[in-house]
N, C-alpha and C positions, 0 to 999 in steps of 0.2 A: 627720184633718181633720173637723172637724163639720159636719154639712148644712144645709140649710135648712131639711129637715123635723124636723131635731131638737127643733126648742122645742117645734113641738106636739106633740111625742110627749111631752115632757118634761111640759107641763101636763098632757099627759091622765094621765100616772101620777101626778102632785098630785094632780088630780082624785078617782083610785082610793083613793088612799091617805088623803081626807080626804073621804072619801064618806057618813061616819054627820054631815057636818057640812052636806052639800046636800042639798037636796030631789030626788026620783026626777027630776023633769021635769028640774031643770036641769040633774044629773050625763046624762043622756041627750040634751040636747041639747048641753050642752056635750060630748060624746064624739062625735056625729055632727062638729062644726065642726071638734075638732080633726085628726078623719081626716081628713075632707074640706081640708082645709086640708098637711095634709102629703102628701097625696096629689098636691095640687096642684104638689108641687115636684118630683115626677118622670116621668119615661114609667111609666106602670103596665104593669108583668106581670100574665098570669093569677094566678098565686102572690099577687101583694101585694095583688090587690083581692078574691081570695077570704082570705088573712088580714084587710082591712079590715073585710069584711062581716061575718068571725066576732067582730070586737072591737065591732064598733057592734050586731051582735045579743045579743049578753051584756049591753049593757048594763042594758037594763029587768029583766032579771034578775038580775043582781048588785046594782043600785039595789034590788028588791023585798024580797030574802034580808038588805042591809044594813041594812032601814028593820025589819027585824022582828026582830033578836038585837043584842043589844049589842054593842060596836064591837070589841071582845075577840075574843067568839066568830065573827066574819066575817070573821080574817084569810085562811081558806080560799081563800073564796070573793075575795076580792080579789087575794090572789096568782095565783090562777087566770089572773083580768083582766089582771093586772099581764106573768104569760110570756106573755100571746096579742100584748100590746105587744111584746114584748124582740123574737117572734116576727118583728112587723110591720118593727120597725124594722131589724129583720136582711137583710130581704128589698128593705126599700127602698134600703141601701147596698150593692144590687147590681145597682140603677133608676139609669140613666142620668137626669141632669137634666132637667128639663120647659122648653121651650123660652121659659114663661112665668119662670122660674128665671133662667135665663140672662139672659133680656131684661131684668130689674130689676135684674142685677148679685148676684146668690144664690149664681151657681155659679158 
């Protein structure tokens, strides 16, 4: 069954994956919102909001490493990005829904 926080986790790996196409500011702001936003659909664990923190602290530097080698050579560092996601989301389908969830009809 798919969650509520699924889509922005879904953009934020777009995001990742098409990141020699944005600018540092806005892949980095756009990664803060979509945590912050899938975060918002469950009870946070310790576990999911220190994997949060590790994915929205990558980001300025995975943006910095993307903006300086061509889009080839930084699949590294993107895939990197990419399992601290698979990471997150693993941990939030084991996050009970957030009460703001339920109440819009999410969960």
């Amino acid at each position: 069954m798919e969650r509520s926080f699924e889509v922005h986790l879904d953009m934020l790996q777009t995001s990742v994956r098409q990141l020699n196409m944005l600018s540092a500011s806005i892949f980095v702001k756009n990664t803060k919102a979509c945590v912050a936003n899938a975060l918002a659909q469950v009870e946070v664990t310790g576990r999911a909001d220190q994997l949060a923190y590790e994915v929205v602290s990558m980001a300025p530097r995975i943006a910095e490493i993307c903006a300086s080698l061509p889009a080839k050579d930084a699949n590294g560092e993107k895939q990197e990005m990419l399992d601290h996601i698979s990471q997150l989301r693993a941990e939030l389908h084991q996050c009970e829904p957030s009460q703001t969830a339920r109440a819009l009809g999410l969960e």
